[in-house]
Rosetta silent file (secondary structure, phi, psi, omega in degrees, C-alpha in Angstrom):
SEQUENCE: XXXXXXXXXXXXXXXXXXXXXXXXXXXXXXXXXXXXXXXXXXXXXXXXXXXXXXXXXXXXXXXXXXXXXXXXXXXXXXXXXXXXXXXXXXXXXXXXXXXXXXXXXXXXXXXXXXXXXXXX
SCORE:     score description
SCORE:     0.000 S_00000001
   1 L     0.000  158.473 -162.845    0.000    0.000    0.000 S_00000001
   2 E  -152.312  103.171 -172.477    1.215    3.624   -0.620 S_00000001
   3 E   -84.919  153.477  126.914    0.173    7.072    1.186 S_00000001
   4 E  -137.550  151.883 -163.439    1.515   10.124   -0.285 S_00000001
   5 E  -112.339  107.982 -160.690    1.663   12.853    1.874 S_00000001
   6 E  -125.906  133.308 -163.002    2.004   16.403   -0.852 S_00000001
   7 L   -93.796  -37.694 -152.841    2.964   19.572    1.144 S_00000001
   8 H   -87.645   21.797  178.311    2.943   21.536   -1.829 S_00000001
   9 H   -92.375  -22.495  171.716   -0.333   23.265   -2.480 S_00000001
  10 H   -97.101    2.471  172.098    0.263   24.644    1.215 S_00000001
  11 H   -67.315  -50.927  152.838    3.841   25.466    0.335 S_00000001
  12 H   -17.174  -61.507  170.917    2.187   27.997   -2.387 S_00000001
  13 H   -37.894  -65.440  176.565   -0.037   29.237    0.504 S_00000001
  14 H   -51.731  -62.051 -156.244    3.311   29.855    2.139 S_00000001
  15 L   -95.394    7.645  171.842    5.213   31.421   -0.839 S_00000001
  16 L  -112.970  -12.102 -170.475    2.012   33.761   -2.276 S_00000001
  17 L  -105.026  -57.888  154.438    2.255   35.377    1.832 S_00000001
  18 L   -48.796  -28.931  179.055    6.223   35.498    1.791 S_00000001
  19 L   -46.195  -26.332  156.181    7.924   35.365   -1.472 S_00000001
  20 L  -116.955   31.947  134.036    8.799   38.809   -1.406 S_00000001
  21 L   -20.318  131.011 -178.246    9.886   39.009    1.890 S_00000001
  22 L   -75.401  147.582  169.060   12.979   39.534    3.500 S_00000001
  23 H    20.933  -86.766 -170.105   15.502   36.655    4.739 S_00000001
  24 H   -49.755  -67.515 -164.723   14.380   36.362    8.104 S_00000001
  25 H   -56.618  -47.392 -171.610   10.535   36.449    7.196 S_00000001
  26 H   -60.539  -33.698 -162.775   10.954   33.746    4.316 S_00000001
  27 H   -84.064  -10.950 -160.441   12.906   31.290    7.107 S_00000001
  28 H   -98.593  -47.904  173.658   10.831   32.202   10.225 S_00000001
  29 H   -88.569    8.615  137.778    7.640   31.804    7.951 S_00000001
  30 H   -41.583  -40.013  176.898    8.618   28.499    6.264 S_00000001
  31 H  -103.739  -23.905 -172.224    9.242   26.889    9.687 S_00000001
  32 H  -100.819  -23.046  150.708    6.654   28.532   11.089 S_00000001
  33 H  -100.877  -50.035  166.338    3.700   28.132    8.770 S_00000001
  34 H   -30.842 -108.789 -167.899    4.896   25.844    6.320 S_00000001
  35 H   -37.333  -43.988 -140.241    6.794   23.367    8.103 S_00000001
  36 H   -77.189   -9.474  175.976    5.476   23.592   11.451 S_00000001
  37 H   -48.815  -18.094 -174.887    2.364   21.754    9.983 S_00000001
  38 L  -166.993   99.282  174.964    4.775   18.421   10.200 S_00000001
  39 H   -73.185  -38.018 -172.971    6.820   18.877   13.015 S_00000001
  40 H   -56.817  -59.530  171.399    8.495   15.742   12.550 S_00000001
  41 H   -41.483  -79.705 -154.552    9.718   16.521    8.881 S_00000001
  42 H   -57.759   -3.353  178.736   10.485   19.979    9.905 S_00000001
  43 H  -105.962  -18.630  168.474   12.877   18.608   13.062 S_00000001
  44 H   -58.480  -31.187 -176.759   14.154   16.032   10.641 S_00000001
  45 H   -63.988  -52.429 -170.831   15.636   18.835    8.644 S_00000001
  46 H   -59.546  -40.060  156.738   17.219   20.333   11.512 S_00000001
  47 H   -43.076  -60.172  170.574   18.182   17.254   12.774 S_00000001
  48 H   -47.915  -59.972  140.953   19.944   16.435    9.812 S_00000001
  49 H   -35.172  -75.966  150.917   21.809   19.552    9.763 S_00000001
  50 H    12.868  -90.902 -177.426   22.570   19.457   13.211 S_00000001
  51 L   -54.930  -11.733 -170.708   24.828   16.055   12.862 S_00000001
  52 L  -108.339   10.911 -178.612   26.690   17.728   10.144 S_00000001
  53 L    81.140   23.087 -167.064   27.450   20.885   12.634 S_00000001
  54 L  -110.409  132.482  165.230   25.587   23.296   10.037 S_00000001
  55 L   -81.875  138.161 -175.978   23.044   25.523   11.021 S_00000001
  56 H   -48.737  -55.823 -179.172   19.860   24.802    9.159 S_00000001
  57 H   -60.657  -37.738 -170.034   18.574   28.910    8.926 S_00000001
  58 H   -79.447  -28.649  177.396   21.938   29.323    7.656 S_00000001
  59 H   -65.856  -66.596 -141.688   22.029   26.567    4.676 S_00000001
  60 H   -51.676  -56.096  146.096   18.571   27.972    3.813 S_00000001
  61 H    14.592  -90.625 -143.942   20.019   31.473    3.770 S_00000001
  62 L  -104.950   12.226 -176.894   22.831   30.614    1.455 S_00000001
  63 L  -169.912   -3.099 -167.764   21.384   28.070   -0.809 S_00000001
  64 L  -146.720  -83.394 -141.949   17.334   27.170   -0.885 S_00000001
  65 L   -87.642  -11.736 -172.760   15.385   30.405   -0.234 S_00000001
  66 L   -83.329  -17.305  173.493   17.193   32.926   -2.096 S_00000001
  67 L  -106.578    5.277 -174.851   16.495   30.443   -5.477 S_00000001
  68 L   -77.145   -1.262  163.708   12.779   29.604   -4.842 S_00000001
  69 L   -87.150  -24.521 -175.519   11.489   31.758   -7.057 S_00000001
  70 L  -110.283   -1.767  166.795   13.223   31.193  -10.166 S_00000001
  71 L  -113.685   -3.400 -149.036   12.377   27.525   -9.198 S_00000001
  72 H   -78.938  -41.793 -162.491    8.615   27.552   -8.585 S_00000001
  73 H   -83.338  -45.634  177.474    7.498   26.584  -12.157 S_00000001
  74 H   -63.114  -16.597 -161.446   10.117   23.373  -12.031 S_00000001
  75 H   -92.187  -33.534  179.617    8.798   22.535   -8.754 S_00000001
  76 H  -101.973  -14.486  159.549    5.313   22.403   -9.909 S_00000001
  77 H   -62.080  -39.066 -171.947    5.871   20.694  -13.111 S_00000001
  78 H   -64.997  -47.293 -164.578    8.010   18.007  -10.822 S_00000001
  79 H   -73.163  -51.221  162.748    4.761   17.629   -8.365 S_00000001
  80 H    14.701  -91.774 -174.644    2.757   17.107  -11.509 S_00000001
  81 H   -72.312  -50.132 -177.734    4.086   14.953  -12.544 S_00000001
  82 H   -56.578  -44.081  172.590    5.510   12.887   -9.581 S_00000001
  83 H   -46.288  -48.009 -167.679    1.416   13.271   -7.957 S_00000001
  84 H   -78.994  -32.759 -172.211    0.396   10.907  -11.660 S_00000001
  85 H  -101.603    5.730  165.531    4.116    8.475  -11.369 S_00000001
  86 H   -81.407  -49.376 -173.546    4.027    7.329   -7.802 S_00000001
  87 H   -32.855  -67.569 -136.667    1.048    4.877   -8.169 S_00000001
  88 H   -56.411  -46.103 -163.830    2.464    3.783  -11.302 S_00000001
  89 H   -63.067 -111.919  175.109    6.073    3.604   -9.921 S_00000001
  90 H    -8.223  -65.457  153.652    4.801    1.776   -6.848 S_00000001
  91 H   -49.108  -33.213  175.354    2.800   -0.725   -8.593 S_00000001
  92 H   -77.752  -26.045  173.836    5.538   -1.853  -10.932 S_00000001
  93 H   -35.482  -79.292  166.997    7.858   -1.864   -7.482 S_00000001
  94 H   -24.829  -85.368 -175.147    5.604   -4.277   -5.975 S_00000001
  95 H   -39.577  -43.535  157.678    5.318   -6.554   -9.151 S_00000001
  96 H   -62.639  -35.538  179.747    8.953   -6.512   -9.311 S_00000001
  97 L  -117.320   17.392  164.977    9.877   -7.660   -6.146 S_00000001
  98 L    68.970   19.246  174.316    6.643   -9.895   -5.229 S_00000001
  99 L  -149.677 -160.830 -179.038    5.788   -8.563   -2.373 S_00000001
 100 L  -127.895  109.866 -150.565    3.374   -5.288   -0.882 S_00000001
 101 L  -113.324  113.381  178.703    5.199   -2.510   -0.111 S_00000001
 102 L   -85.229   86.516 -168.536    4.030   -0.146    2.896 S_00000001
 103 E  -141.335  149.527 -177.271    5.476    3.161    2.151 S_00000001
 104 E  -116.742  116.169 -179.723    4.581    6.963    2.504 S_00000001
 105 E   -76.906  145.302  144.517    5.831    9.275   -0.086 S_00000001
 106 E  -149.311  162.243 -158.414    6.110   12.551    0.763 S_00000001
 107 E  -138.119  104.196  166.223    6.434   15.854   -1.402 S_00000001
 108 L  -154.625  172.413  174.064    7.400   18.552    0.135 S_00000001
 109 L  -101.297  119.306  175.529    9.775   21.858   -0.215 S_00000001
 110 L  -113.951 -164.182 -173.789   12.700   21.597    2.350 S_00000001
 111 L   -79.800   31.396  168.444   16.316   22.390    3.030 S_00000001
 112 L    52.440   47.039 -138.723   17.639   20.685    0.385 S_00000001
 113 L  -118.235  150.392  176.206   18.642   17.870    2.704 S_00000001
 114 L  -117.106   35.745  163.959   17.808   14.111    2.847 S_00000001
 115 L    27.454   52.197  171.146   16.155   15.201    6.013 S_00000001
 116 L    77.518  -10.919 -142.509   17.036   12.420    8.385 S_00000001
 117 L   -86.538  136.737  155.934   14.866    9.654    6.907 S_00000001
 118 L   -42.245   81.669 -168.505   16.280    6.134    7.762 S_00000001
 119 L   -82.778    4.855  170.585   16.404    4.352    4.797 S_00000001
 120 L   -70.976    0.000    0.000   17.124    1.089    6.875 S_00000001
């Protein structure tokens, strides 16, 4: 079976109230409206950071919010598409490997990050 959990119609929400915003405002209202909607993703990010000694506010800074605008059109062609190819994706998964595979996608815009997730 297969959940997906897609962030990004309220990441829009987020980025139509902030997007021309300063710094501060984009990262304070990212974690704090966005994100804070899924605390757990949003502490995985942090988390994640963390372990590598980096501050999180500070990647975002210098590398993810200052380009989110000139990425917004790739990002929603990518959910597009990716919303219509997970089934499909998922179902051939299964079929390949014989067995029923319990997994929750999620789609969301982060710190550019692999945001903690176990893959064990």
């Amino acid at each position: 079976m297969n959940k997906l959990l897609d962030t990004y119609s309220d990441f829009l929400a987020y980025w139509e109230k902030y997007g021309g915003k300063d710094m501060d405002s984009l990262i304070d209202g990212w974690a704090a409206e966005y994100m804070s909607k899924w605390p757990e993703l949003l502490q995985k990010q942090k988390d994640d950071y963390g372990k590598m000694s980096l501050d999180w506010r500070e990647v975002g800074a210098r590398r993810v919010f200052p380009f989110l605008n000139d990425r917004i059109e790739g990002m929603s062609r990518a959910r597009a598409l990716l919303s219509v190819m997970i089934d499909h994706v998922h179902n051939a998964a299964e079929e390949t490997f014989g067995m029923d595979l319990d997994i929750l996608y999620v789609l969301y815009v982060g710190l550019g990050c692999g945001a903690g997730w176990d893959w064990r």
